[in-house]
N, C-alpha and C positions, 0 to 999 in steps of 0.2 A: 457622145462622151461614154467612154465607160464606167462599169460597174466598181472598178477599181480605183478612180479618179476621185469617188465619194466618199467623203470621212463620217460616219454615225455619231450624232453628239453622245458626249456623257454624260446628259440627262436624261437619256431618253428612258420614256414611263416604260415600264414591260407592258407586252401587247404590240400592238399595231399603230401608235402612236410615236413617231418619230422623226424629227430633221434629221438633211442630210446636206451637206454644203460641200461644195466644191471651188476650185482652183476655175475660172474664166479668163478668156484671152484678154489682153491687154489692162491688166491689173485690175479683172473683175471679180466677184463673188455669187457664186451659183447656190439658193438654197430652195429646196424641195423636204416636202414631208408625205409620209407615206400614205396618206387616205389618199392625196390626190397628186402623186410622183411624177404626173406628165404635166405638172404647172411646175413653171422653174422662176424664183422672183432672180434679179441681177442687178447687183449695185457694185459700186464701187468700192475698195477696197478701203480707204478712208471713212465712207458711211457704216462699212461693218464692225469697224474700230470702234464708232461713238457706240454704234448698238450695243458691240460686245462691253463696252466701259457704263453699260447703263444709261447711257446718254448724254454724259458731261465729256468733256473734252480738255 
């Protein structure tokens, strides 16, 4: 994936503290933070809904 594929949240702290989530094939979500960028978690686009919503649905 490229470097350009990844969006920088707008919260991230200043410094080196930072998510960065992507678009994954077949309606998944890619998210990586930068201390340790070559761990990638992937879920489903539905589960990053409830996350993004705080967890109620």
């Amino acid at each position: 994936m490229s470097p350009n594929d990844w969006q920088r949240s707008s919260f991230c702290a200043e410094g080196d503290s930072c998510v960065y989530v992507a678009r994954g094939h077949e309606d998944r979500v890619l998210v990586a933070d930068t201390p340790t960028p070559e761990t990638v978690i992937t879920v489903s686009a539905p589960a990053w809904a409830v996350f993004l919503s705080g967890g109620t649905t």
